[in-house]
N, C-alpha and C positions, 0 to 999 in steps of 0.2 A: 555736096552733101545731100540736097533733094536729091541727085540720080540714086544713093544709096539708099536712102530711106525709102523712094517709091520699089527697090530690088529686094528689102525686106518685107516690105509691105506684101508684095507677092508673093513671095516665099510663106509668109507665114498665114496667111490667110486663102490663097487658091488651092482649089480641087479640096477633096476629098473619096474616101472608097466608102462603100454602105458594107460593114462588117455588123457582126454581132459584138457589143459593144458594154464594158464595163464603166455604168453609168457613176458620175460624183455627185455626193450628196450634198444637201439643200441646207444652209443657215441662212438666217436673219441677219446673223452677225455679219454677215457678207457685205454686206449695203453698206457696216461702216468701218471693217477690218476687213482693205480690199485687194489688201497684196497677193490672198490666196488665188484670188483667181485673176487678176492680173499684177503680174511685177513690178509694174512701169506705176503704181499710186505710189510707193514706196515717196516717190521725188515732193510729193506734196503734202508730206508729213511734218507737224510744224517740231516736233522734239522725239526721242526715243521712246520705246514703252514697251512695255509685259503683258499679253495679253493671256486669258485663258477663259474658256469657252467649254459650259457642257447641256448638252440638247437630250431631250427625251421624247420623243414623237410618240403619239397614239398610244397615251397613259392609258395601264391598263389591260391591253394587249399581251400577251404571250409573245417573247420574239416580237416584239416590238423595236427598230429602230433606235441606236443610241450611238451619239454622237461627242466626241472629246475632240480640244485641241488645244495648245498654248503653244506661243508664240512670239517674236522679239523682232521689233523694225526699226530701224533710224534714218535717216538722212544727214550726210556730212555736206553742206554748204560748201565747203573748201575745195573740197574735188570734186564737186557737184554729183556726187553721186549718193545709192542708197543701197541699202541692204536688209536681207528679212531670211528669218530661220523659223523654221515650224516641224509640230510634230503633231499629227491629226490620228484619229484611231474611229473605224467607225464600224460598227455592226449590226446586221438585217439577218434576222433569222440565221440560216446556218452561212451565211456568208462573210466575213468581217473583214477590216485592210486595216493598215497601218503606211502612214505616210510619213517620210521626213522630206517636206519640202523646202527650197532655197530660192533665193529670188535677187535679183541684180539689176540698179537700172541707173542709167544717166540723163541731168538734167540739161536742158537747152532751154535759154531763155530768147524767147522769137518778141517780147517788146515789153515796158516797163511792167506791165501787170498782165505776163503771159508768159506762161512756161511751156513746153512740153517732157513729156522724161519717155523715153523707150528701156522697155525690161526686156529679162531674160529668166526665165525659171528654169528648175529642175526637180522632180520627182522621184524618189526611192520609193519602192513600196511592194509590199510584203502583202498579198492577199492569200485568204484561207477559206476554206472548206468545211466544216464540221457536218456531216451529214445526221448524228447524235439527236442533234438542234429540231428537226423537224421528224423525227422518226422515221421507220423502213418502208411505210407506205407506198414511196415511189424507188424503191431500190430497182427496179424492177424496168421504169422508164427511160429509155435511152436518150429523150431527151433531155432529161433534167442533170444535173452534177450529179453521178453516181460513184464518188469517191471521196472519202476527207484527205485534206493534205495542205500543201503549203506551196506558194510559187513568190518568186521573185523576182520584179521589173522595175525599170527604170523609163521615162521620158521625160518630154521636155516642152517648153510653153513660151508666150512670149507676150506682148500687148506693147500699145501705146496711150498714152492719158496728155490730155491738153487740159490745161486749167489756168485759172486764177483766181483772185480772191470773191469773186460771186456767183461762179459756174465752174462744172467741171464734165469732161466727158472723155470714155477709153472704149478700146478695141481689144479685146485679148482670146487669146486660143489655148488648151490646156489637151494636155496628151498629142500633142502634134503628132509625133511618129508612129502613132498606133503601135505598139509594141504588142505581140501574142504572150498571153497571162499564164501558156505551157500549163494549164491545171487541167485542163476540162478533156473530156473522152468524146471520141463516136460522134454524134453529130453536129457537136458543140465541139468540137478540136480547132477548128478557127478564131474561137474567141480571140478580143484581143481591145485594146484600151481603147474607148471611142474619143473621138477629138469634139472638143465641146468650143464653141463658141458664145463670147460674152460681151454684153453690150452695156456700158456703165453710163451714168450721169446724176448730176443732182445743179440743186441750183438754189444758195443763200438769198434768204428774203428779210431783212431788217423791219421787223414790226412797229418795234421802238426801242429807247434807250436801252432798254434792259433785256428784251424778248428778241430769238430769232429763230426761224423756222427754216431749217434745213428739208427741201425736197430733194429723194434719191429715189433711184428708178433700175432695174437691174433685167436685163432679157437673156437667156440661156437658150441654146438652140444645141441639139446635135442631131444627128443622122439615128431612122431609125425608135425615136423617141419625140413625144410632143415638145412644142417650145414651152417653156416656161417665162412670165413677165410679174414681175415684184415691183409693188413700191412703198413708200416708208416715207413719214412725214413725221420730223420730229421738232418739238418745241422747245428751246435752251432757254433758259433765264440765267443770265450770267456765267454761260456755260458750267454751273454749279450741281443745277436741276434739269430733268429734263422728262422729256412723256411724249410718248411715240406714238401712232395708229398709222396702218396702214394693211397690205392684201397680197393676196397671190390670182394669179389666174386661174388657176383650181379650183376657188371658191372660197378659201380660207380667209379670215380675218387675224389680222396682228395688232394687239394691245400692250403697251408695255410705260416702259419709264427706266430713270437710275437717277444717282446724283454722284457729286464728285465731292473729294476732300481736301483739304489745303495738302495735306504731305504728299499729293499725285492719286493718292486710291481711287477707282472710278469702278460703283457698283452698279450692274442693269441686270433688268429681268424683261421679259418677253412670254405672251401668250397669245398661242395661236389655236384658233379657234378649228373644228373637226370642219370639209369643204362643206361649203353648201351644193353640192351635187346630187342628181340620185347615184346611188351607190355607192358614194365615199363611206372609208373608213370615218366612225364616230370618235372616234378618241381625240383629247387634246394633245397640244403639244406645247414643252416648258423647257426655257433656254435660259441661262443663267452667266453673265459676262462678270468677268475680272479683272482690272485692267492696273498696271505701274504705270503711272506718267511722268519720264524723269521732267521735273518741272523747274531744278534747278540748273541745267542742263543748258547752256549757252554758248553756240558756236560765235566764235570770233572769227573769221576767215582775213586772213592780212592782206590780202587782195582780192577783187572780185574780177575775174576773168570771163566774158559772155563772148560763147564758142561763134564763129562766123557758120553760116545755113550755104 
């Protein structure tokens, strides 16, 4: 079993090409709905739930950034596995996509309060053109998109997540096969999905009875584009309430909170403050989460079977 998992570990994580590169956008929500960018949390999720998610970056702006998604994950204890269905929509100026993402993964229990789960993604998506969006200005430049229209790709993704009930930490990769997005003209005809690297972790610290503070930490890297490094500290009191702070490496600040309700409902908000950089954009930015928690929801598994390594 180690000989397989170190022959996917290479597969999925060595080499890469330096292409021109169809970048994924940035939530908050990420740090704590983390199937999207790797498969393999799926296994350490403690019940099913409905997620949905909408961001608005750089309030304000014209062609500003706007971000959608909902989304559905569970874990079946019984067959030790997990599952997640998503549909993300996002659009920047004249550029926009639509995702229907899928995600797959299996858990291995390596000792009483240690898991790990290995995923499997997949991506549909639909990216478009409107040149409308920004007007005729650059019709003219051969490097820019000088065409509206519509393309249609598929790829594919994967990770690993090790955890237990005090820490957790994953490896995941998104667009692996670099797929060509077929839209773009002339010097930009290579385009094509860039493969993103992500680096996950957090780690539960029990304040007291009532209070815990979840640290989460999240690093992006691809070819071609700076890294990005987030992190998110948030404060639960009886996992009821909760109040977040935390930052981006660009300079930005995140403030936020939610609280939850007996029937499962779980409401957050997020605000993220314009970089403190010179030259950033001044606008803020506002993310708004929505969450089902089937909270009646209780797997009974009639045996527990832990797979041999």
């Amino acid at each position: 079993m180690r000989k397989y998992l170190l022959l996917f570990l290479c597969f999925v994580f060595g080499g890469s090409a330096l292409v021109k590169a169809q970048q994924l956008p940035l939530y908050t929500y990420l740090l704590t709905n983390r199937f999207i960018i790797n498969p393999a949390t799926i296994g350490s999720v403690r019940q099913p739930s409905i997620d949905l998610m909408a961001r608005q970056q750089w309030l304000g702006f014209k062609n500003a950034p706007r971000d959608i998604f909902v989304s559905y994950q569970a874990y079946v204890p019984k067959t030790h596995t997990g599952w997640g269905v998503a549909l993300s929509g996002d659009q920047t100026a004249s550029l926009s996509r639509n995702t229907l993402h899928l995600a797959y993964d299996y858990r291995i229990k390596l000792k009483k309060d240690l898991s790990m789960s290995i995923g499997l993604g997949a991506q549909i998506m639909q990216v478009g053109v409107n040149m409308d969006r920004i007007g005729t200005a650059l019709d003219n430049n051969d490097v820019v998109l000088n065409r509206s229209g519509n393309s249609y790709t598929a790829d594919l993704g994967a990770g690993v997540f090790v955890f237990n009930s005090k820490w957790n930490v994953g490896i995941s990769t998104l667009q692996l096969t670099q797929t060509k997005l077929g839209l773009f003209e002339n010097k930009v005809s290579d385009a094509r999905n860039a493969r993103h690297y992500y680096l996950i972790g957090g780690y539960n610290s029990k304040l007291n009875s009532k209070w815990v503070l979840r640290n989460m930490a999240l690093l992006t890297a691809s070819f071609r584009s700076p890294y990005t490094a987030e992190y998110l500290g948030q404060f639960r009191y009886k996992e009821r309430i909760w109040f977040h702070v935390g930052g981006r490496s660009q300079g930005s600040a995140l403030f936020g909170g939610g609280m939850g309700l007996d029937n499962g409902i779980r409401v957050g908000y997020t605000f993220e403050t314009p970089a403190f950089i010179k030259g950033a954009i001044p606008g803020t930015s506002h993310e708004i989460n929505v969450s089902y928690v089937f909270v009646n929801v209780k797997y009974k598994p009639k045996t527990t079977v832990t797979p041999k390594i």
